[in-house]
N, CA, C and O atoms as a GROMACS GRO file, in nm:
protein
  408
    1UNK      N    1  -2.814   9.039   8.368
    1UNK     CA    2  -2.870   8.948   8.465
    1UNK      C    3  -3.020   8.932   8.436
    1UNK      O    4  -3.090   9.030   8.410
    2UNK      N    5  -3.085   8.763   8.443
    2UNK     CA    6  -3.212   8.741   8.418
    2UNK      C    7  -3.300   8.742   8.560
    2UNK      O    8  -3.299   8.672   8.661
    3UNK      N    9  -3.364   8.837   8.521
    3UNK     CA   10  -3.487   8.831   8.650
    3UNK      C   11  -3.532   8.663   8.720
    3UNK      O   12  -3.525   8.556   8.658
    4UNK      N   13  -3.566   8.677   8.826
    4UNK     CA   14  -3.575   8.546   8.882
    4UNK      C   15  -3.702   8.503   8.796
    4UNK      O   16  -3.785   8.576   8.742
    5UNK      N   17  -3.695   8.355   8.798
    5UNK     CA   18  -3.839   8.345   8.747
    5UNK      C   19  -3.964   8.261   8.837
    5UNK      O   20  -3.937   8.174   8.919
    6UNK      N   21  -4.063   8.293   8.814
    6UNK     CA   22  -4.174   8.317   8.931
    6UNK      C   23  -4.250   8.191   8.884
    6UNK      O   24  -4.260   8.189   8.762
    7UNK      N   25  -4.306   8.085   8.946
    7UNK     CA   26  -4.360   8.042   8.891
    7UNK      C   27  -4.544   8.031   8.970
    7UNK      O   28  -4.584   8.022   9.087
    8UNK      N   29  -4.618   8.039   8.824
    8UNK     CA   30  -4.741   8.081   8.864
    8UNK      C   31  -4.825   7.957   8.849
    8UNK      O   32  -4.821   7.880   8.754
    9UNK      N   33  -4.915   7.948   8.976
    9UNK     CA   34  -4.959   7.823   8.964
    9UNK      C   35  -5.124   7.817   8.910
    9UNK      O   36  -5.162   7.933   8.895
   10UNK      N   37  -5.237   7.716   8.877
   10UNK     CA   38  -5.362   7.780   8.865
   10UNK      C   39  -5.390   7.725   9.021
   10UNK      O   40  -5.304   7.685   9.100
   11UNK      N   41  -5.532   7.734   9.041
   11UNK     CA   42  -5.594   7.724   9.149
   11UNK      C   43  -5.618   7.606   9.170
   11UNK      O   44  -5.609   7.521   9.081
   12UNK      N   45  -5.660   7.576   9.311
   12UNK     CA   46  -5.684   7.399   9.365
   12UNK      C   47  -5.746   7.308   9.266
   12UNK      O   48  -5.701   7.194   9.255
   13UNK      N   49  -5.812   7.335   9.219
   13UNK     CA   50  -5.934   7.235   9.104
   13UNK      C   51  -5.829   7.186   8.995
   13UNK      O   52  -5.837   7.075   8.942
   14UNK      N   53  -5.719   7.290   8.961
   14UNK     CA   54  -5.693   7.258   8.831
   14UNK      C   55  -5.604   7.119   8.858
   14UNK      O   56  -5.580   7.018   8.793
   15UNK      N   57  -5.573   7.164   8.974
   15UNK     CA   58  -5.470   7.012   8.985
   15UNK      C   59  -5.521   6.877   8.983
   15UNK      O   60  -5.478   6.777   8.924
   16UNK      N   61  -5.661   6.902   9.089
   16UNK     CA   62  -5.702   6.788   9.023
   16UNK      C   63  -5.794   6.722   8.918
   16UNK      O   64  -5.868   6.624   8.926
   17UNK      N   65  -5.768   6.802   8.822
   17UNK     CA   66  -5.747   6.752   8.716
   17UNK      C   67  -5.630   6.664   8.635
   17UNK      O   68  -5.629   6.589   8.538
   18UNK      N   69  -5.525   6.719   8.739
   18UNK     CA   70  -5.411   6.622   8.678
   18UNK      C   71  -5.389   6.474   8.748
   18UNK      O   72  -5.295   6.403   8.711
   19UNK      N   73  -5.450   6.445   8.816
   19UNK     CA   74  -5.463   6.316   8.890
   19UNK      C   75  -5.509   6.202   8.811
   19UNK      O   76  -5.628   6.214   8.783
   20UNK      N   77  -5.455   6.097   8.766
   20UNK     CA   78  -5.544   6.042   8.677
   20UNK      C   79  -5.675   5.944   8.784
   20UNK      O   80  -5.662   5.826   8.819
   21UNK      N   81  -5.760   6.010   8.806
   21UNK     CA   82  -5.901   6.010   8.842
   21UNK      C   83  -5.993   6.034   8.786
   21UNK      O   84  -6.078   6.093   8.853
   22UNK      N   85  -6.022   6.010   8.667
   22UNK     CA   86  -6.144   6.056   8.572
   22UNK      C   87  -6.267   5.966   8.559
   22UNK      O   88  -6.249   5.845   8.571
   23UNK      N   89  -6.399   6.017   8.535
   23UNK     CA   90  -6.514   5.911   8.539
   23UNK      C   91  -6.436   5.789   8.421
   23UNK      O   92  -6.334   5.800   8.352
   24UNK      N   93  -6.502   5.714   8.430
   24UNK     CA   94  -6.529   5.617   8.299
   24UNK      C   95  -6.522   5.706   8.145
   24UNK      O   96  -6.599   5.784   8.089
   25UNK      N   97  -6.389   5.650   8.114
   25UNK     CA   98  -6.330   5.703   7.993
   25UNK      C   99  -6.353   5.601   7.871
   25UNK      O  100  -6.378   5.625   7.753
   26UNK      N  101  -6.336   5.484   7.935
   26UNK     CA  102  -6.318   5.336   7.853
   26UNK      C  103  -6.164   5.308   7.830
   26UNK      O  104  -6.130   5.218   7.754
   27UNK      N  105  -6.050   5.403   7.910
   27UNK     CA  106  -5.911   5.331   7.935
   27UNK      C  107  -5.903   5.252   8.045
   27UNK      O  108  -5.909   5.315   8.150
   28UNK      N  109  -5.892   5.139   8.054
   28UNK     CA  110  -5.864   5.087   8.176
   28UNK      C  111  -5.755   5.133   8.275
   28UNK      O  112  -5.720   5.089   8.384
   29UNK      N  113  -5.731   5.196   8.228
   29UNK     CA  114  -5.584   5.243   8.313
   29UNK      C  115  -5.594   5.358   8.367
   29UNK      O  116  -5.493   5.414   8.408
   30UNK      N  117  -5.733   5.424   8.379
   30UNK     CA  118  -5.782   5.520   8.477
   30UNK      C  119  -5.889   5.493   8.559
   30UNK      O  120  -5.996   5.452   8.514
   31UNK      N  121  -5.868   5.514   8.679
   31UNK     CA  122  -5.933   5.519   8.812
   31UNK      C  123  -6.108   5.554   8.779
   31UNK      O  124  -6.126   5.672   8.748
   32UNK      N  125  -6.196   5.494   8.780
   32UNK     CA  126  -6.333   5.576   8.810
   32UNK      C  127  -6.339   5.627   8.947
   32UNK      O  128  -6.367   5.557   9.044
   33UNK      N  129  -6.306   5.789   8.952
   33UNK     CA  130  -6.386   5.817   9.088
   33UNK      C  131  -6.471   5.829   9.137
   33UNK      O  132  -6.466   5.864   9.255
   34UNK      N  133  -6.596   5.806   9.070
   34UNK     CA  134  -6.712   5.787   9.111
   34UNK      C  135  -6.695   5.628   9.179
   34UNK      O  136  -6.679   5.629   9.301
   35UNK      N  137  -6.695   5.535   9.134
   35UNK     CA  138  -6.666   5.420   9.220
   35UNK      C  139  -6.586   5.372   9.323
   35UNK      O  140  -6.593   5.257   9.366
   36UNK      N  141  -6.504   5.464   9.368
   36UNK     CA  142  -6.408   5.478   9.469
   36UNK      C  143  -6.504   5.495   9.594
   36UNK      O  144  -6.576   5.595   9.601
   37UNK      N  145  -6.506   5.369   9.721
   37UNK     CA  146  -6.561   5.420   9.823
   37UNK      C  147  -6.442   5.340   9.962
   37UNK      O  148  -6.345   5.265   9.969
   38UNK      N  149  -6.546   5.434  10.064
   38UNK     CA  150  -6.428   5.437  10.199
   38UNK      C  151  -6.507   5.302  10.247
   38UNK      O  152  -6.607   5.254  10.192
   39UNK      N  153  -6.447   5.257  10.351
   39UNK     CA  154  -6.477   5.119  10.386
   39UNK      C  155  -6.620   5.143  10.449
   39UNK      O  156  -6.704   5.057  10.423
   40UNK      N  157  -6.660   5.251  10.528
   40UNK     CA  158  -6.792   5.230  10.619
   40UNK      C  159  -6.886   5.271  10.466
   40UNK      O  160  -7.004   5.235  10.465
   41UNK      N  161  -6.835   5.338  10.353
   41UNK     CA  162  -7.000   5.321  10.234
   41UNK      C  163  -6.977   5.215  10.223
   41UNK      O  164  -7.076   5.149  10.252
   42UNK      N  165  -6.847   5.119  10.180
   42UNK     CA  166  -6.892   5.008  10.130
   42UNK      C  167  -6.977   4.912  10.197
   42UNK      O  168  -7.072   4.856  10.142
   43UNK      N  169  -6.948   4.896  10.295
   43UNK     CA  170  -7.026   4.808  10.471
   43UNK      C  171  -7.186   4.850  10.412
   43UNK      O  172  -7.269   4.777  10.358
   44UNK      N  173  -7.193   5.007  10.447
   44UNK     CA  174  -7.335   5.033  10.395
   44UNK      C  175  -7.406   4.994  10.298
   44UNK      O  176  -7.528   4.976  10.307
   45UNK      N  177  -7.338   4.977  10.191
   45UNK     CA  178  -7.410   4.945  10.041
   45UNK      C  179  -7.401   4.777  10.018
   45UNK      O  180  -7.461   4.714   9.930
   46UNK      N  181  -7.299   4.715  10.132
   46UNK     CA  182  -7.331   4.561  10.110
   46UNK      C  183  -7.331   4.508  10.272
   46UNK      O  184  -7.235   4.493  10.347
   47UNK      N  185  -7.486   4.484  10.299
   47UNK     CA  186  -7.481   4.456  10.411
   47UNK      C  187  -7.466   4.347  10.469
   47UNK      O  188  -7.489   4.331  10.589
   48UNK      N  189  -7.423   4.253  10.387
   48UNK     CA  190  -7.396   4.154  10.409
   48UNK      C  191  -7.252   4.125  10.456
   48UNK      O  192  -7.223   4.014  10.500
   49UNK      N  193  -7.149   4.240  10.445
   49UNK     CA  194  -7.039   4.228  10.492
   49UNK      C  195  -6.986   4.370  10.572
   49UNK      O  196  -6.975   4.481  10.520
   50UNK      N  197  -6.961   4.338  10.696
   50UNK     CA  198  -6.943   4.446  10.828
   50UNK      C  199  -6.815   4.511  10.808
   50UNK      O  200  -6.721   4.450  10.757
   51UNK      N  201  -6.808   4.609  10.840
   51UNK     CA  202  -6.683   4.719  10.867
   51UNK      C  203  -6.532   4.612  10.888
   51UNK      O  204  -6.424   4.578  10.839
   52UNK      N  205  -6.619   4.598  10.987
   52UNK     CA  206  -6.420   4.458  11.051
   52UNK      C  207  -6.390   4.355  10.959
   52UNK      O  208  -6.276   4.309  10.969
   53UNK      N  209  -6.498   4.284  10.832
   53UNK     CA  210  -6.434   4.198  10.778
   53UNK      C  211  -6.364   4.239  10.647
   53UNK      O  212  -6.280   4.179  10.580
   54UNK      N  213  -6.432   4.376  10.629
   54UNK     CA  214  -6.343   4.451  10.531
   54UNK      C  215  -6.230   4.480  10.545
   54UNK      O  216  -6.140   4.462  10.463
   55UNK      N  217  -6.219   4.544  10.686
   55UNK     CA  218  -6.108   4.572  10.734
   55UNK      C  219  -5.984   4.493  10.753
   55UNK      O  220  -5.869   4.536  10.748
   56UNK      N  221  -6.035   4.336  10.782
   56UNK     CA  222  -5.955   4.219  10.772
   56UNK      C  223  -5.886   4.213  10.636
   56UNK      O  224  -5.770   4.236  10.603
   57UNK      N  225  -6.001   4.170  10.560
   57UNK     CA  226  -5.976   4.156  10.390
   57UNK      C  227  -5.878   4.266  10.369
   57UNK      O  228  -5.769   4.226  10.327
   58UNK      N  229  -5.889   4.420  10.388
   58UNK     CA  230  -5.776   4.531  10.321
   58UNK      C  231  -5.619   4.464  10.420
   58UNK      O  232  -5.514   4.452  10.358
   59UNK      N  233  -5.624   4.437  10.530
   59UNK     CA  234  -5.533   4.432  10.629
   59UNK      C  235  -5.444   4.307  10.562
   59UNK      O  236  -5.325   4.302  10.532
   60UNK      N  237  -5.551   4.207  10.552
   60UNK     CA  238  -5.431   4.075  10.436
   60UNK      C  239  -5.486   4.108  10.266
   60UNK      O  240  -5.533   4.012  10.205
   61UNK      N  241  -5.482   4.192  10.223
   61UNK     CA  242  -5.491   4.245  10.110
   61UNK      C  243  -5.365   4.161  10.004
   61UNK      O  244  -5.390   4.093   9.904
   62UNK      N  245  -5.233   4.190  10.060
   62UNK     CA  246  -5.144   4.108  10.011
   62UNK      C  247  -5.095   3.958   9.987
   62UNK      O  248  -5.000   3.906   9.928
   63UNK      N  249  -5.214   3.910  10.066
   63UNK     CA  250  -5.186   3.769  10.065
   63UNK      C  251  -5.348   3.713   9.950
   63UNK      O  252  -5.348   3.635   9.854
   64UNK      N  253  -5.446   3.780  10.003
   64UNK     CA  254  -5.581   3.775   9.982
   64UNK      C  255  -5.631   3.779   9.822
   64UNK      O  256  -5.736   3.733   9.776
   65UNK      N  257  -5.502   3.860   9.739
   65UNK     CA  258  -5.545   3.912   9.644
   65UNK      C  259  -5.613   4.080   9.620
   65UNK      O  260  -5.598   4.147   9.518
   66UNK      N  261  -5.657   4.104   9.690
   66UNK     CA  262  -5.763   4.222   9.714
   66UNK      C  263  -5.686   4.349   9.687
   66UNK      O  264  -5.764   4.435   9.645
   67UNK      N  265  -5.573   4.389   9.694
   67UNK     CA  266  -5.469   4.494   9.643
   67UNK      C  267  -5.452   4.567   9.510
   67UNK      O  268  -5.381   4.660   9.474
   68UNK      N  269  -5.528   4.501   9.459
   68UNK     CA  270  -5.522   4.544   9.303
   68UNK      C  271  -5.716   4.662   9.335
   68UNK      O  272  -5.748   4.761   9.268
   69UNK      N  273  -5.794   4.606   9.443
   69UNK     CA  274  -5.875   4.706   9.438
   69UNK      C  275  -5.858   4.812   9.548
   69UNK      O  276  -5.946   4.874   9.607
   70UNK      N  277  -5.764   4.816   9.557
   70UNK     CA  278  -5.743   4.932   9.687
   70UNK      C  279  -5.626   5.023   9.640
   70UNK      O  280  -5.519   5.000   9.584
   71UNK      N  281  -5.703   5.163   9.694
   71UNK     CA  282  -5.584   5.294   9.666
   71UNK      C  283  -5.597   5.359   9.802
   71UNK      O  284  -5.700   5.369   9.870
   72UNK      N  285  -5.438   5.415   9.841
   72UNK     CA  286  -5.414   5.441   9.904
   72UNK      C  287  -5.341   5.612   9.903
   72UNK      O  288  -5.226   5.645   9.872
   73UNK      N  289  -5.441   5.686   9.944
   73UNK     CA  290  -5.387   5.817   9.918
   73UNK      C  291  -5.352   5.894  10.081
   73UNK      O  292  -5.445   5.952  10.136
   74UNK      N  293  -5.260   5.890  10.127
   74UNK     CA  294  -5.190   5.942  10.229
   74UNK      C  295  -5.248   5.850  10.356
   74UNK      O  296  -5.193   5.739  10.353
   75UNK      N  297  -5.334   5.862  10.457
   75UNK     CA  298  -5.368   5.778  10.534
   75UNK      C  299  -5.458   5.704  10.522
   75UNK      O  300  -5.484   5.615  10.603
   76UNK      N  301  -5.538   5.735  10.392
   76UNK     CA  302  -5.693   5.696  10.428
   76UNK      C  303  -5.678   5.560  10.253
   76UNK      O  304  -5.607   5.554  10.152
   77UNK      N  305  -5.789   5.483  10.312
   77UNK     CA  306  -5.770   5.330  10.168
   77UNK      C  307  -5.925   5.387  10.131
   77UNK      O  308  -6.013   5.422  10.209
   78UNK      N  309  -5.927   5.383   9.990
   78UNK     CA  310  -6.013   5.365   9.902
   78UNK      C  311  -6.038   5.248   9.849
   78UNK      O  312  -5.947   5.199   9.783
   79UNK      N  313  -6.169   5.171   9.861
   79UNK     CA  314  -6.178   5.077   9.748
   79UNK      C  315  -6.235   5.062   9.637
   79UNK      O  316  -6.355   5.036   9.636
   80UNK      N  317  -6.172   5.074   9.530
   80UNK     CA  318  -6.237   5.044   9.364
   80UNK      C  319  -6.390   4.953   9.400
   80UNK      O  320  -6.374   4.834   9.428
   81UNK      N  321  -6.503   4.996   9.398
   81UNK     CA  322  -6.586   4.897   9.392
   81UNK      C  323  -6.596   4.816   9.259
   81UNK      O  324  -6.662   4.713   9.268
   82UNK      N  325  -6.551   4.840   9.155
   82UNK     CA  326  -6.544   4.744   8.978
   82UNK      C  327  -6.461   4.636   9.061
   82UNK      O  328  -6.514   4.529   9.089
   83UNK      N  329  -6.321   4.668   9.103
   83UNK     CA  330  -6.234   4.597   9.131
   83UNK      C  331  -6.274   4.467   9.237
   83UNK      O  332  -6.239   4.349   9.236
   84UNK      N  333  -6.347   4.530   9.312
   84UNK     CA  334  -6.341   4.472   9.486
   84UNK      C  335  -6.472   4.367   9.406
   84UNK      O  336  -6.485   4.256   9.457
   85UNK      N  337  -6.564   4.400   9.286
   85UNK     CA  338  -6.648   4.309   9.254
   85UNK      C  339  -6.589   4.218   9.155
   85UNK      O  340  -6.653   4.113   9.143
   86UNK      N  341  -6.485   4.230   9.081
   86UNK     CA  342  -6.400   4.135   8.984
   86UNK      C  343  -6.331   4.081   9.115
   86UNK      O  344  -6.391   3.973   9.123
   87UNK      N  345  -6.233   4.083   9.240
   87UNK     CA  346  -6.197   4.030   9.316
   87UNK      C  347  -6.288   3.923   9.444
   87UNK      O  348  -6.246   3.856   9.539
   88UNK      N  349  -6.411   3.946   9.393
   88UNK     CA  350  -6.520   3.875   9.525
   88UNK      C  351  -6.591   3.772   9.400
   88UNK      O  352  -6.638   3.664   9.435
   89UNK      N  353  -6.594   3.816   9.251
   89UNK     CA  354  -6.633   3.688   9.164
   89UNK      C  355  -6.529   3.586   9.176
   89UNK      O  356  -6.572   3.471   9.187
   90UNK      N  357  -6.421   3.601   9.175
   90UNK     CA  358  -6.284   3.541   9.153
   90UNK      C  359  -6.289   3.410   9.293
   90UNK      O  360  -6.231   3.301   9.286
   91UNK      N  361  -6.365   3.454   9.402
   91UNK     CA  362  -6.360   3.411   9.496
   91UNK      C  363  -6.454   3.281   9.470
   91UNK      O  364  -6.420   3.175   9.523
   92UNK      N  365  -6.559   3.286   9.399
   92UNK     CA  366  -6.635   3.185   9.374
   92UNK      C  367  -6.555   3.035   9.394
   92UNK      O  368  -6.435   3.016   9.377
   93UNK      N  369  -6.647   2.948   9.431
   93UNK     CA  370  -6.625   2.801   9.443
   93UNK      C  371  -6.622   2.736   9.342
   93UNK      O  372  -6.566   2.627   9.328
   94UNK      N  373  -6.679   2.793   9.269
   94UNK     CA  374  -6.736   2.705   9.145
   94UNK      C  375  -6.793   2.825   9.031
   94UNK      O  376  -6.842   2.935   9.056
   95UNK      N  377  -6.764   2.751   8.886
   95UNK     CA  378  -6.814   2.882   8.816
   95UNK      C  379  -7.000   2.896   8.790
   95UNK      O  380  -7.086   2.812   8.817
   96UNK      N  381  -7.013   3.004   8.741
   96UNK     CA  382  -7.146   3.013   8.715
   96UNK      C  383  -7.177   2.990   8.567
   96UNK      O  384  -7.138   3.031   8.458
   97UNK      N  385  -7.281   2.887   8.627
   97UNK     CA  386  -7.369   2.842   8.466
   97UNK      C  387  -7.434   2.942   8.380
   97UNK      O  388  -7.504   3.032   8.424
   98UNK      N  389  -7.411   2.923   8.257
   98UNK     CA  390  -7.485   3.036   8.178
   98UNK      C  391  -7.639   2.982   8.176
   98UNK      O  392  -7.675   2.865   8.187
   99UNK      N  393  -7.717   3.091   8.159
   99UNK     CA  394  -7.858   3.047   8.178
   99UNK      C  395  -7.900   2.933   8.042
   99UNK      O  396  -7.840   2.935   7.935
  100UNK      N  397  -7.972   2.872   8.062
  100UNK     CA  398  -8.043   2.754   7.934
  100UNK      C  399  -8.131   2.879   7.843
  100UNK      O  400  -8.194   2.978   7.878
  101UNK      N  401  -8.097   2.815   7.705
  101UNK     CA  402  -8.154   2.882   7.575
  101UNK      C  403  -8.258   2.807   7.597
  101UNK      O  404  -8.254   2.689   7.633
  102UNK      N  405  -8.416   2.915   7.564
  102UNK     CA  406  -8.528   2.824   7.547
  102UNK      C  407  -8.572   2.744   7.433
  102UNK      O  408  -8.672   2.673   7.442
   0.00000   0.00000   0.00000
């Protein structure tokens, strides 16, 4: 008969390491967590847009487009700020002129 087998885990940190959350790698296909913010930093860092219209924008996220910059880890939404700024250019009326060569 084989002894049960035990399994040994490392400590809290190591796991997350396994999250794919890593700074700026240059794969697009990983998360910067440094740019990940909760809706009241983002409000803070652009004051031009308030808590509630963010809140609107994440709320029709699905219709809006805006879903591709939002993560959702158990109750609480994160927003990609790279993302949420490729999703608010997109919004433009009209494109932007490249500056005149002198």
């Amino acid at each position: 008969m084989q002894p049960s087998t035990v399994l040994e885990f490392p400590p809290a940190p190591f796991y997350l390491l396994l999250i794919p959350l890593f700074p700026t790698t240059g794969r697009p296909d990983l998360v910067d967590y440094q740019a990940l913010r909760t809706v009241k930093q983002l409000a803070a860092e652009a004051p031009w847009v308030t808590e509630a219209k963010l809140r609107w924008w994440i709320f029709h996220a699905e219709s809006n487009g805006l879903s591709a910059a939002l993560i959702k880890i158990g109750g609480r939404v994160y927003i990609d700020r790279t993302e949420f700024n490729r999703w608010l250019e997109a919004q433009r009326l009209a494109p932007v002129k490249p500056p005149k060569a002198a």
